[in-house]
DSSP file (Angstrom, degrees, kcal/mol; ACC not computed):
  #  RESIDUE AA STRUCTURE BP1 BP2  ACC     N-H-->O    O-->H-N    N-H-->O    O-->H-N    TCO  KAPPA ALPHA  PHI   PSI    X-CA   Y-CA   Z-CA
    1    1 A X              0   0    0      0, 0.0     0, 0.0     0, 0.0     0, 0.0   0.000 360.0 360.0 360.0 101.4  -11.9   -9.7    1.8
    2    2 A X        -     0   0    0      4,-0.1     2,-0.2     2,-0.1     0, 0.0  -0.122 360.0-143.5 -47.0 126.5   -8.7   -9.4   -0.6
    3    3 A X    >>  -     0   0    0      1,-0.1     3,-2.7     4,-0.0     4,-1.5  -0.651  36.1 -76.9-103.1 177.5   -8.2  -12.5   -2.9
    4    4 A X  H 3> S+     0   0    0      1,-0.3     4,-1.8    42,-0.3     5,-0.2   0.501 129.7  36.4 -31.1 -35.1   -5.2  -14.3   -4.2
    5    5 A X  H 3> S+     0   0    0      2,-0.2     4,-2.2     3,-0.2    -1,-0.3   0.709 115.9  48.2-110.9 -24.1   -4.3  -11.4   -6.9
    6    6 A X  H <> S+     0   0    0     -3,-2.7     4,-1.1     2,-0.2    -2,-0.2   0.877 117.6  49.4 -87.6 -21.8   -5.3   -8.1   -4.9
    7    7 A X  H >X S+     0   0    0     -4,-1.5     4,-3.9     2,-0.2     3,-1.7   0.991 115.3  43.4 -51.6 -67.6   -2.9  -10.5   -2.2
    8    8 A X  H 3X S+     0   0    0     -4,-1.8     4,-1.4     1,-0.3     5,-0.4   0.962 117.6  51.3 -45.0 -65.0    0.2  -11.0   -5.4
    9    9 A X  H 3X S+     0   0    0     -4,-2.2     4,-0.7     1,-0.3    -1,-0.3   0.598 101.2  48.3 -81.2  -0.6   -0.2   -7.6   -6.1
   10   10 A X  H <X S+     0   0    0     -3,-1.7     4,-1.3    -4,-1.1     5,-0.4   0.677 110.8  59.7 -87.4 -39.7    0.1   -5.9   -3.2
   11   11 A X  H >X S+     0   0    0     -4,-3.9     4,-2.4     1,-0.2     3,-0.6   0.958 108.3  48.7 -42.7 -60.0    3.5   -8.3   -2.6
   12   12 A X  H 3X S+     0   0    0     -4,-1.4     4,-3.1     1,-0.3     5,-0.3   0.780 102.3  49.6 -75.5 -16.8    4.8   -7.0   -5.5
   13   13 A X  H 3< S+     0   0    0     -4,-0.7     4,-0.4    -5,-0.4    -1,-0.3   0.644 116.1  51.0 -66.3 -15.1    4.3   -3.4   -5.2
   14   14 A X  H <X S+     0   0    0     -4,-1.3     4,-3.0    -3,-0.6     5,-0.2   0.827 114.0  48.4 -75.8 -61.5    6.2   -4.2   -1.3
   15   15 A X  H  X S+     0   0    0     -4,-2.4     4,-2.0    -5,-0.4     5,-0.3   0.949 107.8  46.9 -40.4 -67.8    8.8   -6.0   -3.4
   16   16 A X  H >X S+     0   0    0     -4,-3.1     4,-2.4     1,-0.3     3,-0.8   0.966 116.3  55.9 -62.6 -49.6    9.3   -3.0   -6.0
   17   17 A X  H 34 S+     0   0    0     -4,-0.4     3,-0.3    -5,-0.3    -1,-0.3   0.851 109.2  44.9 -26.7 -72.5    9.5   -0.7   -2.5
   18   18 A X  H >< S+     0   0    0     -4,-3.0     3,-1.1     1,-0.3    -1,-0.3   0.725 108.2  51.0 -15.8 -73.3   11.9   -2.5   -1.3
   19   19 A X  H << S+     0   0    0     -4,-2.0    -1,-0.3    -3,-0.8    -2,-0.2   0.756  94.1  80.5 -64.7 -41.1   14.1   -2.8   -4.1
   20   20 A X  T 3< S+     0   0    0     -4,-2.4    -1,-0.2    -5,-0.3    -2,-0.2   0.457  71.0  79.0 -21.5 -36.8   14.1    0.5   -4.6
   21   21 A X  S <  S-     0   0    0     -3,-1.1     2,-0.4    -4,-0.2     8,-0.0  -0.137  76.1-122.4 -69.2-172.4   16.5    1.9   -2.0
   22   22 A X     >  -     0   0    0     -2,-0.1     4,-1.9     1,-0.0    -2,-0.1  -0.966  15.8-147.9-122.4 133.9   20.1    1.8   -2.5
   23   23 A X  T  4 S+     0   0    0     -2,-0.4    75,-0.2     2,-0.2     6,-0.1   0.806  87.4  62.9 -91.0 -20.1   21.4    0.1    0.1
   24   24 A X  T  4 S+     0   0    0      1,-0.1    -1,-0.2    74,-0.1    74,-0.1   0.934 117.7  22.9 -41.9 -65.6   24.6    2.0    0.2
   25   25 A X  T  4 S+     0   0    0      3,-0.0     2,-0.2    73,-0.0    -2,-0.2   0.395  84.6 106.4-113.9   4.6   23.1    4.9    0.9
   26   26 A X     <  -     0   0    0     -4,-1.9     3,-0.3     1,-0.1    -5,-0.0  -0.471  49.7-146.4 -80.2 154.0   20.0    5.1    2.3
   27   27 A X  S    S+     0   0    0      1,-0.2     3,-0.2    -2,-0.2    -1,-0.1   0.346  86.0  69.2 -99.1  20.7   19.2    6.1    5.6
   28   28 A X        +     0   0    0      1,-0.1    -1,-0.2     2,-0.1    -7,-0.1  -0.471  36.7 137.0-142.0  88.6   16.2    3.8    5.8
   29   29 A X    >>  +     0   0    0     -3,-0.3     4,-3.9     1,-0.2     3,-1.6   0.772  65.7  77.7 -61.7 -45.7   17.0    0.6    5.8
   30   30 A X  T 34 S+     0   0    0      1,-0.2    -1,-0.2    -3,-0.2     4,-0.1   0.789 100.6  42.3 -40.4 -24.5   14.5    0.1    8.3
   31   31 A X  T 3> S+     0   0    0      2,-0.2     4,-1.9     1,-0.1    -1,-0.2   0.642  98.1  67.4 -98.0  -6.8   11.9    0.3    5.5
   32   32 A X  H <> S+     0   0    0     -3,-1.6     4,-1.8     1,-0.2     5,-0.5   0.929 106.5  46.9 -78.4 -43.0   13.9   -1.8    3.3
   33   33 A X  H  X S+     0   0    0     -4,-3.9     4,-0.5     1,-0.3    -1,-0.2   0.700 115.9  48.3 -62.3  -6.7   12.9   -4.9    6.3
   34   34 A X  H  > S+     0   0    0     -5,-0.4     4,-3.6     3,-0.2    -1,-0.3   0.861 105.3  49.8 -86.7 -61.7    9.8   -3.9    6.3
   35   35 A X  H  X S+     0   0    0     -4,-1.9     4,-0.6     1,-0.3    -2,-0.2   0.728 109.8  50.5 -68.4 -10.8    9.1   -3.8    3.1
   36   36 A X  H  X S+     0   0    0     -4,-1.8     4,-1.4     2,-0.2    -1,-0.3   0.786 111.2  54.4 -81.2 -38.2   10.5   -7.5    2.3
   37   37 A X  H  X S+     0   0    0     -4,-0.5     4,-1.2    -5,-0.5     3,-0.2   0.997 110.5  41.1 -82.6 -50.3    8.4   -8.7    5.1
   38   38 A X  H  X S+     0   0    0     -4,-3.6     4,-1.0     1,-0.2    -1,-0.3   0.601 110.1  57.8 -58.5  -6.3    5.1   -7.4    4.0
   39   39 A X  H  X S+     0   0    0     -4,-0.6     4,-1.7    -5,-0.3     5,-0.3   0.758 112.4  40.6 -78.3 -46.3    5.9   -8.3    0.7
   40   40 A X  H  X S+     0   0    0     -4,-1.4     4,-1.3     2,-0.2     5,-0.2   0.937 106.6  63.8 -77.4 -35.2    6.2  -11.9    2.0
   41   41 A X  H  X S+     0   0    0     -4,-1.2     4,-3.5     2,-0.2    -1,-0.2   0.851 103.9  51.0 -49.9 -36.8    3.2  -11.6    4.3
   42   42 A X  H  X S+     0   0    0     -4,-1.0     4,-3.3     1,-0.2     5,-0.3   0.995 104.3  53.8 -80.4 -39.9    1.2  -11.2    1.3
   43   43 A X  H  X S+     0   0    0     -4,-1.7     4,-2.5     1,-0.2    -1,-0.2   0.833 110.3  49.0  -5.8 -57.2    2.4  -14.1   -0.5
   44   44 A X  H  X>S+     0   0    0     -4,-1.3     4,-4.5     1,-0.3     5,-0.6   0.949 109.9  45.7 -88.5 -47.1    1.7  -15.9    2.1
   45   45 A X  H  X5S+     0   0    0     -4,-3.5     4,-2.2    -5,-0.2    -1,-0.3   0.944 108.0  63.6 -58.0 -24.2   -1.9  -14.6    2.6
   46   46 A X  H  X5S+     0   0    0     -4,-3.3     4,-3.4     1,-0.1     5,-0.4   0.919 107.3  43.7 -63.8 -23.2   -2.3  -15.0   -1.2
   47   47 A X  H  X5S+     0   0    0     -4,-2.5     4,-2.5    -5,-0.3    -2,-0.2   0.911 110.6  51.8 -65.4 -38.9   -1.7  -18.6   -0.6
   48   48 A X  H  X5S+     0   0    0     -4,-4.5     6,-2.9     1,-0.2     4,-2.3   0.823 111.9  44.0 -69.9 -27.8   -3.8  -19.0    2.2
   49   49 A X  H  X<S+     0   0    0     -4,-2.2     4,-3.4    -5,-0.6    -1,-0.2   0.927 113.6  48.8 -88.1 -11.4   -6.7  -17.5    0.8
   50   50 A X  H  < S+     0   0    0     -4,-3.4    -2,-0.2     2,-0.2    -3,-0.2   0.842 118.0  51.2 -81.8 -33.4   -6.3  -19.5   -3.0
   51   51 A X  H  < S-     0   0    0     -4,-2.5    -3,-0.2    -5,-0.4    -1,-0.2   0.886 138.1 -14.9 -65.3 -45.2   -5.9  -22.5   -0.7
   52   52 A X  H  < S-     0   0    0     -4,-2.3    -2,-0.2     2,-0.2    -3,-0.2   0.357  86.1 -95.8-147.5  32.4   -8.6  -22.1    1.2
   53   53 A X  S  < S+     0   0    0     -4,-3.4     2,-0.5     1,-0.2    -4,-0.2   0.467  70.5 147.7  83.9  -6.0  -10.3  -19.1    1.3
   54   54 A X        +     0   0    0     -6,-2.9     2,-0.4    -7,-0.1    -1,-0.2  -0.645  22.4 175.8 -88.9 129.9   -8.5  -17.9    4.4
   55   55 A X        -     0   0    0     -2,-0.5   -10,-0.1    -3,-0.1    -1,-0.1  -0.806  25.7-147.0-118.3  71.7   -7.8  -14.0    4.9
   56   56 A X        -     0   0    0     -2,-0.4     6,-0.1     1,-0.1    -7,-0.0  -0.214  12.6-154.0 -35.9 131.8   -6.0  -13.6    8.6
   57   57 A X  S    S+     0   0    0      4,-0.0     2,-0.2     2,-0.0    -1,-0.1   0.255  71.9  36.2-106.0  17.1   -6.8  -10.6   10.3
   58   58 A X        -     0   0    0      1,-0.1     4,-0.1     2,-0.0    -2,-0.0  -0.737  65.9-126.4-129.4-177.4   -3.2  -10.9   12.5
   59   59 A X  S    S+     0   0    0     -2,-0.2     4,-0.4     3,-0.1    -1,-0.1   0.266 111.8  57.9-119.6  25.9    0.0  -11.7   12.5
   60   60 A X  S  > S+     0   0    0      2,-0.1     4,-3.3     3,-0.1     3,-0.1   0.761 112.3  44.2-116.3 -49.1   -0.2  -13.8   15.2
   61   61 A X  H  > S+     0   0    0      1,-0.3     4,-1.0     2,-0.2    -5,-0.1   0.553 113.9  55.0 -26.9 -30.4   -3.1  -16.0   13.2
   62   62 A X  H  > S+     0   0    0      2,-0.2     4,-1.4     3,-0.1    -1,-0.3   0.894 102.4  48.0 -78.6 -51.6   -1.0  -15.7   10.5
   63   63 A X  H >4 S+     0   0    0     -4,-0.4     3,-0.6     2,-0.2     5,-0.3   0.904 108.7  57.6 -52.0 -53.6    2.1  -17.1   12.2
   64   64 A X  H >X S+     0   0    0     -4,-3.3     3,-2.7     1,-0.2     4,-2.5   0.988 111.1  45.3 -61.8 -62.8   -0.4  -20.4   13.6
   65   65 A X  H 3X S+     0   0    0     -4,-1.0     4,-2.9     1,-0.3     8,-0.4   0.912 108.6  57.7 -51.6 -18.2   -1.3  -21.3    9.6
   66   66 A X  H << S+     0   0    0     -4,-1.4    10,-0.4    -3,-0.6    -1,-0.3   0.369 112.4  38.5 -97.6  14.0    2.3  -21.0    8.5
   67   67 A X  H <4 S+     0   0    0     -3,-2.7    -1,-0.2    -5,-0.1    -2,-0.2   0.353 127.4  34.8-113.8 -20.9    3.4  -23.5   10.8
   68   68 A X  H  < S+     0   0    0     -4,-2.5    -2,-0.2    -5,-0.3     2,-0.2   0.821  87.0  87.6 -88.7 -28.2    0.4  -25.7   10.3
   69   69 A X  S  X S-     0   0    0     -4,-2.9     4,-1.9    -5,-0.5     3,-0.5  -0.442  72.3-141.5 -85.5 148.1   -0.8  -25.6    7.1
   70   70 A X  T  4 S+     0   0    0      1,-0.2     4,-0.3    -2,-0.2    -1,-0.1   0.616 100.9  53.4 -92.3   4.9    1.2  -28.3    5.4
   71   71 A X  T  4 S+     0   0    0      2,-0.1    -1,-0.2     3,-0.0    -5,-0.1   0.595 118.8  40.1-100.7 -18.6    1.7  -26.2    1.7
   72   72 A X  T >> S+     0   0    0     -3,-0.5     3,-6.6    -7,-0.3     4,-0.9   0.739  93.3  87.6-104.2 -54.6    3.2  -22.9    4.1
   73   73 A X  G >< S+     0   0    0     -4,-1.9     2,-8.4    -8,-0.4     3,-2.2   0.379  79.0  66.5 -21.9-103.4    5.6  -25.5    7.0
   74   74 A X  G 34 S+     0   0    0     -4,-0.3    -1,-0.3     1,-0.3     4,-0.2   0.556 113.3  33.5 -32.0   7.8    8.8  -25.3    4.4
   75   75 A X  G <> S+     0   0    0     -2,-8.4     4,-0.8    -3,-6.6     5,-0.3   0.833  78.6 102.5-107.9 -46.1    8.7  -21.4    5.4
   76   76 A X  H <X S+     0   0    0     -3,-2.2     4,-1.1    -4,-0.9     5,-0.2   0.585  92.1  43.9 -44.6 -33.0    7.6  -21.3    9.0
   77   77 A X  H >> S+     0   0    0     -4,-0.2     3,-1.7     3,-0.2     4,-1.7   0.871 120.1  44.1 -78.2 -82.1   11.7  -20.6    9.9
   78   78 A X  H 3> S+     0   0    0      1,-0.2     4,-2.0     2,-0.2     5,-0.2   0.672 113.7  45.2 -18.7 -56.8   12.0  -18.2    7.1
   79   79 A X  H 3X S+     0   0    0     -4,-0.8     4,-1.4     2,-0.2    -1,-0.2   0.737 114.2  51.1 -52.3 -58.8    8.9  -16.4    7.7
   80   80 A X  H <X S+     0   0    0     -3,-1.7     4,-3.6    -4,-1.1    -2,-0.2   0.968 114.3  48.1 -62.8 -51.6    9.7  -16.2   11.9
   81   81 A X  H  X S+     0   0    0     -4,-1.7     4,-0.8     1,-0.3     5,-0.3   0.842 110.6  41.5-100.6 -26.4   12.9  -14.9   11.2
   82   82 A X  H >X S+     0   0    0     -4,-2.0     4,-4.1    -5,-0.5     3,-1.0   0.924 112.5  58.5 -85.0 -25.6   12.2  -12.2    8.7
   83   83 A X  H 3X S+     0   0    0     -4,-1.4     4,-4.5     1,-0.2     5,-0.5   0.998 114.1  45.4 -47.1 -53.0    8.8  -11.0   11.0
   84   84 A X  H 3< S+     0   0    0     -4,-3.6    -1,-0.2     1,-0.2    -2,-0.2   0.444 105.2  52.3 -94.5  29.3   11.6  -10.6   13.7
   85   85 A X  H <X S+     0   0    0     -3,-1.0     4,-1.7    -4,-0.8    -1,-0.2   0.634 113.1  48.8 -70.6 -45.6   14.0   -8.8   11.6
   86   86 A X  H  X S+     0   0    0     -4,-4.1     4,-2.7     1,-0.3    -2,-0.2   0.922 116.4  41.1 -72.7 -27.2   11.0   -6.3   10.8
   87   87 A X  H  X>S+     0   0    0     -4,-4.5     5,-1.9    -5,-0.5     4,-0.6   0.795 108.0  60.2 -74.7 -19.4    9.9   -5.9   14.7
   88   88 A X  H  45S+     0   0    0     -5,-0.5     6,-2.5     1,-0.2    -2,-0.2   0.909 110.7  37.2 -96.2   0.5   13.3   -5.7   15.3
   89   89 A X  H  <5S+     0   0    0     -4,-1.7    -2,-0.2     4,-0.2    -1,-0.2   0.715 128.7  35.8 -70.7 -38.4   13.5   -2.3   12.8
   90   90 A X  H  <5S+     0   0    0     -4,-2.7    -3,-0.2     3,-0.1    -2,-0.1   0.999 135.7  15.9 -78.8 -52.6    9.9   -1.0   14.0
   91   91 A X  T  <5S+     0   0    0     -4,-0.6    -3,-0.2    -5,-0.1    -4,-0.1   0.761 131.8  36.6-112.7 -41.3    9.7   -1.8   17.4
   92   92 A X  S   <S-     0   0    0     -5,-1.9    -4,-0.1     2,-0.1    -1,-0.1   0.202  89.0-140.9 -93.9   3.2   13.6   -2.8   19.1
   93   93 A X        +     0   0    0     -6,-0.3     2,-0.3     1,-0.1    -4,-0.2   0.908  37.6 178.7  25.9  56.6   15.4    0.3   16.5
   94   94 A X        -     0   0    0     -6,-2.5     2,-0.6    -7,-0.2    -1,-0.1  -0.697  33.5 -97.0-101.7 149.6   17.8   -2.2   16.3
   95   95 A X        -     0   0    0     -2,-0.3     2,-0.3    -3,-0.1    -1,-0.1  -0.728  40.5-163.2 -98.9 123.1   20.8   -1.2   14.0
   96   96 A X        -     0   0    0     -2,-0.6     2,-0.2    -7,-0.0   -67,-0.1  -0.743   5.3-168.7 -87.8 116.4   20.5   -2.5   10.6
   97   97 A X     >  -     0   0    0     -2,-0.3     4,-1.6     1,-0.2     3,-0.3  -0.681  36.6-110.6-116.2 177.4   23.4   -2.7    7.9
   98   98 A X  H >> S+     0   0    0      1,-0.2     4,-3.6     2,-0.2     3,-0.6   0.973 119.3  55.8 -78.7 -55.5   23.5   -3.5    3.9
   99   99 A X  H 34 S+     0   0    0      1,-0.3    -1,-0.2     2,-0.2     4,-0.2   0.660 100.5  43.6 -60.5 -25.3   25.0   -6.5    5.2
  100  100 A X  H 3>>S+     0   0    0     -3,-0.3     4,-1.8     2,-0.2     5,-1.0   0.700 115.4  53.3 -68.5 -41.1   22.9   -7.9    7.4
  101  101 A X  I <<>S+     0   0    0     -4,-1.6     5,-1.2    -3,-0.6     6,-0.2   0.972 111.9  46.3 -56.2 -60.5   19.9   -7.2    4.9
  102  102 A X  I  <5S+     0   0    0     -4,-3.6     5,-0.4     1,-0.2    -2,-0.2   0.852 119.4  41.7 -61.4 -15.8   21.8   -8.9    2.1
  103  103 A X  I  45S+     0   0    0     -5,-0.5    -1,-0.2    -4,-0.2    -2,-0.2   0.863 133.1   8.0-101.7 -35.8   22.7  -11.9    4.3
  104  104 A X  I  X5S+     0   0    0     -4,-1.8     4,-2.4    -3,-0.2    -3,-0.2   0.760 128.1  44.9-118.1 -74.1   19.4  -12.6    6.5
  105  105 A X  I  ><S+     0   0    0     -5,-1.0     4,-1.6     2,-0.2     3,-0.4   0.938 113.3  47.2 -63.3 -83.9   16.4  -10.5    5.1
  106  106 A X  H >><S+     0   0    0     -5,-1.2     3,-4.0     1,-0.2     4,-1.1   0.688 116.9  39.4 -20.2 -90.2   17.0  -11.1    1.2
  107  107 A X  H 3> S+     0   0    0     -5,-0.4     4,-1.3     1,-0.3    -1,-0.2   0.696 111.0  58.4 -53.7 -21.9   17.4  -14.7    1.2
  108  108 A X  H 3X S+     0   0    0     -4,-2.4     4,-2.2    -3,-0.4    -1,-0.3   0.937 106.4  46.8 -38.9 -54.5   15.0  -15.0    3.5
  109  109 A X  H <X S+     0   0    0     -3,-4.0     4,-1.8    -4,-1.6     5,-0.3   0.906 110.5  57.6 -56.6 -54.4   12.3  -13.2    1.2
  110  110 A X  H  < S+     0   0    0     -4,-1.1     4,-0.5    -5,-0.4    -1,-0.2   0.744 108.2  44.4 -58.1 -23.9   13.5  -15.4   -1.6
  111  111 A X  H  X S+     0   0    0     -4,-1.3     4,-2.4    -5,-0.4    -1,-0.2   0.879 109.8  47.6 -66.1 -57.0   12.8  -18.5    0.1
  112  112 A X  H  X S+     0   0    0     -4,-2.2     4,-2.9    -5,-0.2    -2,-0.2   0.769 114.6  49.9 -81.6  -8.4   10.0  -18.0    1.4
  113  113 A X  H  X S+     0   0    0     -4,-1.8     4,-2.2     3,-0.2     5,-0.3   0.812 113.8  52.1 -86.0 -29.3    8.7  -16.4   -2.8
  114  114 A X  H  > S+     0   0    0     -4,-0.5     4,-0.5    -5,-0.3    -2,-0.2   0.816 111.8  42.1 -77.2 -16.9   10.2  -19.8   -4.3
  115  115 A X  H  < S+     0   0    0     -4,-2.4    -2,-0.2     1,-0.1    -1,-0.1   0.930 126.5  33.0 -82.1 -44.4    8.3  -21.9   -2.0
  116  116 A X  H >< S+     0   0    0     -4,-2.9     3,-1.0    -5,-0.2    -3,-0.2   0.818 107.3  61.2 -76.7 -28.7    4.9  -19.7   -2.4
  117  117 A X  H >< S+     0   0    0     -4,-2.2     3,-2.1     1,-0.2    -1,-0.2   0.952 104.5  50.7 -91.0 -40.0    4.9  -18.4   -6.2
  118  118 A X  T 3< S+     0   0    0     -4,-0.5    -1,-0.2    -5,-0.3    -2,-0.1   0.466 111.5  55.1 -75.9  21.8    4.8  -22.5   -8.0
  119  119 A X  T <  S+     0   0    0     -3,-1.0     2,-0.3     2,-0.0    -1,-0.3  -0.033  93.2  79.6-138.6  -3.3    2.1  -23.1   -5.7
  120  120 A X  S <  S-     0   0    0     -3,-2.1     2,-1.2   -70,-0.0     3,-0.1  -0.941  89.7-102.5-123.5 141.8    0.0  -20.4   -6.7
  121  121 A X        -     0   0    0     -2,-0.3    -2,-0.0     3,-0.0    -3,-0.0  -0.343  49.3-115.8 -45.2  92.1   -2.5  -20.3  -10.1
  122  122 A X        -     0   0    0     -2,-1.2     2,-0.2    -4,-0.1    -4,-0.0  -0.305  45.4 -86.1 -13.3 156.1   -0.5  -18.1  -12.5
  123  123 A X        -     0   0    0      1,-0.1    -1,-0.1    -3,-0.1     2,-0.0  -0.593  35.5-111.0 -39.4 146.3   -2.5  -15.0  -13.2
  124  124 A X        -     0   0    0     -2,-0.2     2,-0.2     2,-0.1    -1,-0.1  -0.316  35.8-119.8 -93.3 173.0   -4.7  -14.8  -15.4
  125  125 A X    >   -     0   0    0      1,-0.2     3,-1.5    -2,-0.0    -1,-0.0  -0.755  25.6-115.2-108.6 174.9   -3.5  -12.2  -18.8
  126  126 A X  T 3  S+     0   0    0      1,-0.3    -1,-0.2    -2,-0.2    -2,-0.1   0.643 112.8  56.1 -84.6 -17.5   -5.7   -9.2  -19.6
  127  127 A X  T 3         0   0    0      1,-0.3    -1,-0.3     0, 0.0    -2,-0.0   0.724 360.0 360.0-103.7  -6.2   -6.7  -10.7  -23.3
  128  128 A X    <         0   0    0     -3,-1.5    -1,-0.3     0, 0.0    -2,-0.2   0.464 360.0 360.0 -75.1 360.0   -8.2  -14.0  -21.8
């Protein structure tokens, strides 16, 4: 069962993915939505599990705590809307532009990282 830190660190290695294209010019934008939304699914699983121990094995399980649990609810729109940006790159090939990433996807991700990251135990640092 992945805790809270193998959760954080797997966001940010999604994150660095992410950030990584050029949005100008890559031809897979589709991965940039991807990679912002799994980066934000783990967040969210780090929370759930530092909160209570919970590791969801779904995303549909995932979806019920992030509308119930009362520390995830400020997301739950954020959260819906970048899952169906990412189905709607995997699954609908639906046509994706820089702008539409900079306009829905970012700030989406960024919502949903300011709400989860002051909410989380810092990590702890290697000399402690």
């Amino acid at each position: 069962m992945p805790t809270t830190s193998e959760h954080r660190a797997r966001a940010e290695q999604n994150l660095r993915f992410a950030k990584s294209f050029d949005l100008d010019t890559t031809p897979y934008l589709d991965w940039v939505v991807v990679a912002y939304f799994y980066a934000a699914l783990h967040l969210v699983d780090a929370l759930l599990f530092e909160k209570e121990q919970l590791n969801p094995d779904n995303h549909e399980t995932r979806r019920d705590y992030v509308k119930q649990k009362w520390y995830l609810r400020g997301i739950s729109i954020e959260y819906r809307n970048l899952k169906d940006r990412s189905e709607d790159a995997r699954y609908r090939l639906l046509t994706l532009t820089r702008s539409k990433i900079e306009r829905e996807v970012i700030p989406a991700y960024r919502a949903i990282e300011q709400h989860i990251i002051p909410q989380l135990t810092p990590p702890k640092l290697q000399s402690e």
